[in-house]
C-alpha positions as CSV (number, residue, x, y, z in Angstrom):
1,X,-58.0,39.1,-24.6
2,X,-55.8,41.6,-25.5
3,X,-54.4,40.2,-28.6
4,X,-58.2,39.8,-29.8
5,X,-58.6,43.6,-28.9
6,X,-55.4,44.2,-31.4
7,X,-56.5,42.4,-34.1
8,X,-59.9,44.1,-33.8
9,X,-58.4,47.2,-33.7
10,X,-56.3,46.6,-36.7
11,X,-59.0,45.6,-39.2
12,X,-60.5,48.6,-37.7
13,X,-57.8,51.1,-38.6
14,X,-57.7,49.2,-42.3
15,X,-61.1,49.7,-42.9
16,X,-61.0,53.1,-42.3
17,X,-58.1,53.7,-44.0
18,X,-59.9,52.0,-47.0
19,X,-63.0,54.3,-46.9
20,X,-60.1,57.1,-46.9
21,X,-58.5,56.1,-50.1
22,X,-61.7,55.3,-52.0
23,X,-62.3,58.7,-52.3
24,X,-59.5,60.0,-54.2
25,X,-59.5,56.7,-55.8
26,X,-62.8,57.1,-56.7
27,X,-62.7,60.8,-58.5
28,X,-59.7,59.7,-60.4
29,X,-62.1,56.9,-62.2
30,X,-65.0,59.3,-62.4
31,X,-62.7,62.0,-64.1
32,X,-61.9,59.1,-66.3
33,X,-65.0,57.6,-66.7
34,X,-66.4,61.0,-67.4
35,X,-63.8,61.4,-70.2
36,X,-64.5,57.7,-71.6
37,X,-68.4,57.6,-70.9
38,X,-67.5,54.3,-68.3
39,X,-70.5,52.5,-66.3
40,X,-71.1,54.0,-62.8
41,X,-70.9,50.1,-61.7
42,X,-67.6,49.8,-63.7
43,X,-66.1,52.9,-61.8
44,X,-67.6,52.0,-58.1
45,X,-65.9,48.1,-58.5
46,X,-62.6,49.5,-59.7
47,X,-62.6,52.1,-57.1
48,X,-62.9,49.5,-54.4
49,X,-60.5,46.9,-56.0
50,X,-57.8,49.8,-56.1
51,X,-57.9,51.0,-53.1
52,X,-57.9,47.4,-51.4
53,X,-54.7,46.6,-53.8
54,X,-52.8,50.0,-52.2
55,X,-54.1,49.2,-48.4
56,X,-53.4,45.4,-48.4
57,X,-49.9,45.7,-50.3
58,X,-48.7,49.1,-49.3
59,X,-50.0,50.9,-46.3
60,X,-50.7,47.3,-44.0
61,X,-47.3,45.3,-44.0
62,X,-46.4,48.7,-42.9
63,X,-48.8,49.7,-40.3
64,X,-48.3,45.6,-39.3
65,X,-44.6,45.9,-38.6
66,X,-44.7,49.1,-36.8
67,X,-47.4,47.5,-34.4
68,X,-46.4,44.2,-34.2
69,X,-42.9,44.9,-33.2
70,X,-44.0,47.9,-30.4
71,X,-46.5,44.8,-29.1
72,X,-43.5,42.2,-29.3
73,X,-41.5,44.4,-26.8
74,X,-44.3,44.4,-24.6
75,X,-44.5,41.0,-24.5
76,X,-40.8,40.4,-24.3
77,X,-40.9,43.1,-21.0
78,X,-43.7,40.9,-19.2
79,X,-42.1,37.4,-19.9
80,X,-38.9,38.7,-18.5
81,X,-40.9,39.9,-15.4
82,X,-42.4,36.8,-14.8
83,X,-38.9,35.2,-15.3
84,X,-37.0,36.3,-12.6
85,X,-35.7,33.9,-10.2
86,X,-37.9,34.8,-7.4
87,X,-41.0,33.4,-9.0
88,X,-39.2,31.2,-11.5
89,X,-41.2,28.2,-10.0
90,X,-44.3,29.8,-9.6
91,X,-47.3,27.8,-11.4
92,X,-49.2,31.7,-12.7
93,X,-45.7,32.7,-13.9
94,X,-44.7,29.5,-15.8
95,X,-48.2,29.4,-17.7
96,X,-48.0,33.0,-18.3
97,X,-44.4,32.8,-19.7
98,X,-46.2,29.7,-22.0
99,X,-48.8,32.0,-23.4
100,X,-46.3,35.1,-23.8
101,X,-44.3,32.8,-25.8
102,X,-46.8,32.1,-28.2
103,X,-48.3,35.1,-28.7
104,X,-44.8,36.5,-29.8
105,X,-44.0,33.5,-32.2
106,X,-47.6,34.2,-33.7
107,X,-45.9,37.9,-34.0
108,X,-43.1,36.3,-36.1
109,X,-40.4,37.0,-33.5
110,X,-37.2,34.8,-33.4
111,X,-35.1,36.5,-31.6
112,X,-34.7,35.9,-27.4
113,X,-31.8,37.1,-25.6
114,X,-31.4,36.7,-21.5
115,X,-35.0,35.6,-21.3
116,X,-35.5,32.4,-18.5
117,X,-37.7,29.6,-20.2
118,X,-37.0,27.4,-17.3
119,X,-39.7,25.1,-16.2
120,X,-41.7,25.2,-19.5
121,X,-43.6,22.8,-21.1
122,X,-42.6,23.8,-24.8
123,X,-43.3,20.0,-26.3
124,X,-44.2,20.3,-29.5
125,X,-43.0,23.7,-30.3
126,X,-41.7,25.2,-33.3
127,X,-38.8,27.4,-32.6
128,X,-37.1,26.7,-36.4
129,X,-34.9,29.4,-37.1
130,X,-34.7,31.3,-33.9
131,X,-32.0,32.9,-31.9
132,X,-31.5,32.3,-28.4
133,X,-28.7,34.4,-26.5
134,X,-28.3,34.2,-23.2
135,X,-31.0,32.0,-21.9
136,X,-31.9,29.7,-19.1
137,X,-33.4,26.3,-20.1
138,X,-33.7,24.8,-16.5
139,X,-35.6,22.1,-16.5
140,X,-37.2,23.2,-19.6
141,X,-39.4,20.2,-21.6
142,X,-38.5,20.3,-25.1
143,X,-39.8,16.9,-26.1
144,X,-40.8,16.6,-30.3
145,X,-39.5,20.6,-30.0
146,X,-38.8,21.6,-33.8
147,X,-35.3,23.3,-33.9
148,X,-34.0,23.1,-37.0
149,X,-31.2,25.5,-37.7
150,X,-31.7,27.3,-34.5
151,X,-29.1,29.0,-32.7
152,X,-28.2,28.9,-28.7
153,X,-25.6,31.4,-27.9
154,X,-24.2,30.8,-24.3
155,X,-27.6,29.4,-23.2
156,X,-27.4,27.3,-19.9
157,X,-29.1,23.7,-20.2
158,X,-29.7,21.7,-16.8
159,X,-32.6,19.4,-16.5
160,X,-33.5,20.2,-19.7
161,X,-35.6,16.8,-21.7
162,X,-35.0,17.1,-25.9
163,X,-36.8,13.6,-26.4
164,X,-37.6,13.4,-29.7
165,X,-36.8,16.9,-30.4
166,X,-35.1,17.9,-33.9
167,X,-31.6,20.1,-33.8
168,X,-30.7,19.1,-37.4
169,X,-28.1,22.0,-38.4
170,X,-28.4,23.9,-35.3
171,X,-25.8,25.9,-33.7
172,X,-24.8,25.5,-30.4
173,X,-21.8,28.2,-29.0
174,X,-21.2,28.9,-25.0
175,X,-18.2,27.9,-22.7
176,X,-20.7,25.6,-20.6
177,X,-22.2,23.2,-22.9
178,X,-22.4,20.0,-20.3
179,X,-26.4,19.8,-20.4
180,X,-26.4,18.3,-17.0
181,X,-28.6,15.6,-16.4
182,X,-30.4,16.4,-19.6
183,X,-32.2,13.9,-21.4
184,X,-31.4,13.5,-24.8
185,X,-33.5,10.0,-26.0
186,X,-33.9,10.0,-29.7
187,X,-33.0,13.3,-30.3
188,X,-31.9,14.4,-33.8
189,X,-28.4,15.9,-34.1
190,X,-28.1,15.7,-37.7
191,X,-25.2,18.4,-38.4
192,X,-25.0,20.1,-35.2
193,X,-22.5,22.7,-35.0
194,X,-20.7,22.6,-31.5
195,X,-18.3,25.9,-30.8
196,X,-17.1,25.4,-27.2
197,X,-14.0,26.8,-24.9
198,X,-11.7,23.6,-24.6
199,X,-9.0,24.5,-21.9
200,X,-6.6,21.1,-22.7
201,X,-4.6,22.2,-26.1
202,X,-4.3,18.2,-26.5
203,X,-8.7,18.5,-27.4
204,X,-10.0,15.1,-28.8
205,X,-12.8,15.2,-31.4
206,X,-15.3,13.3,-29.1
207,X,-14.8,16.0,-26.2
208,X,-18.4,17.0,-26.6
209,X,-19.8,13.7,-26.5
210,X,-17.3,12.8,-23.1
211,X,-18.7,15.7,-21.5
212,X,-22.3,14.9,-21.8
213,X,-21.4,11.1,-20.5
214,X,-19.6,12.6,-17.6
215,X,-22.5,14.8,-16.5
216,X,-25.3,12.1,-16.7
217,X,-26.8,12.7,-19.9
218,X,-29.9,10.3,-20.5
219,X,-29.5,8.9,-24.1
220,X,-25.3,9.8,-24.7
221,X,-25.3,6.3,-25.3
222,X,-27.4,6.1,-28.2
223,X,-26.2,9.5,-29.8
224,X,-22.2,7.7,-29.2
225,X,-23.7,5.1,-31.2
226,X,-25.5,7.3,-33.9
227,X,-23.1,9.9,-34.4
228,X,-19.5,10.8,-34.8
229,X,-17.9,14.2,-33.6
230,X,-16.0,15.8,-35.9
231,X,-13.8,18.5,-36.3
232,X,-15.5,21.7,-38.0
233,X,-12.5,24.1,-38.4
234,X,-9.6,25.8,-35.6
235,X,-9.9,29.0,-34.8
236,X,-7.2,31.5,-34.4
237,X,-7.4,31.1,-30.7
238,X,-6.2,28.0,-29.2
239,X,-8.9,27.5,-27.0
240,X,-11.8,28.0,-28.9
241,X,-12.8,24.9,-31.2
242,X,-15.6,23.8,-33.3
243,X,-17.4,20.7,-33.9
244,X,-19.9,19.3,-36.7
245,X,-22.1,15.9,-35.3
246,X,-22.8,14.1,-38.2
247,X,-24.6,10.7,-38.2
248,X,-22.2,7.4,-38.4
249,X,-22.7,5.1,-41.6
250,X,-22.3,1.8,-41.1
């Protein structure tokens, strides 16, 4: 209801600002239609054209952004709220979280940071592109979930199902990247970037793939067979390494 009432109000606020900018519009062609003897029809059509030209390609992106991005805040303030661990599980707050997610991905956000989307039903969302910093994915259903090229920075996975779901060229960063008891069935990992803490110096490249076994990862089988961990690059810090997943040729 309320985002019907903002886009009312927004085609509001462009028509009048059309009406607004006809008139000066519309002398300038009548001084130079008076000048050039132009038809009164001529002059009204041009009037109109022009001033929908300067409103639609000029005055709304930027009345768009600045609303859009005070109503994304909004949005971000409530999910939070309904977030919070003391009514994590409650039904209202999960559906409400589900609709405040969409209404800010219709608002072209991409960017989440300490934002709990545990106990969601996301399946078949597109999250392509996004940032996620901080975040809880508890028990979070991401099944056919479109994230290519998305980023999780020190996100915590537990319970959380990626059944069919796409990560090709995501980035994954955190110190605590087990995914316990996860599911991870058919899940595309085609170039996934892996930056994780590894405390042993003596790090072998399938590290990732032995943590994920060792904390009861449905489908770490299948990705065993269907990938191969490699090294990306070392950084300057001992502990700190980074993998690519790339798909194993036969």
């Amino acid at each position: 209801m309320w985002y019907n009432f903002h886009r009312l109000f927004s085609l509001f606020v462009i028509s009048v600002l059309t009406l607004i900018f006809f008139v000066p519009v519309g002398y300038f062609n009548y001084i130079l239609g008076f000048n050039y003897d132009f038809n009164w029809g001529i002059i009204i059509i041009a009037s109109v054209l022009e001033s929908i030209v300067i409103i639609n390609y000029v005055l709304r992106p930027v009345y768009t952004r600045m609303t859009c991005k005070a109503a994304s805040g909004e949005l971000k303030k409530k999910f939070i709220l309904h977030g919070r661990m003391v009514n994590d599980l409650d039904p209202s707050g999960i559906k409400a979280r589900e609709v405040l997610l969409k209404q800010m991905l219709v608002r072209g956000v991409n960017e989440f940071s300490r934002m709990n989307f545990g106990n969601l039903d996301l399946t078949n969302i597109d999250l392509r592109n996004a940032k996620f910093s901080y975040c809880l994915f508890n028990n979070c259903n991401l099944t056919n979930a479109r994230l290519e090229r998305t980023v999780f920075d020190s996100c915590i996975f537990e319970k959380t199902d990626f059944t069919n779901a796409v990560l090709k060229n995501a980035t994954i960063t955190g110190l605590n990247l087990r995914f316990n008891e996860s599911i991870m069935t058919n899940t595309n990992l085609d170039n996934t970037k892996i930056v994780q803490s590894v405390p042993n110096k003596n790090r072998i490249a399938d590290f990732w793939f032995s943590e994920l076994e060792k904390n009861k990862v449905t489908g770490i089988e299948e990705i065993k067979e269907k990938y191969v961990c490699q090294d990306f690059y070392k950084r300057s810090l001992k502990s700190f390494d980074s993998f690519l997943i790339l798909p194993r040729y036969n």
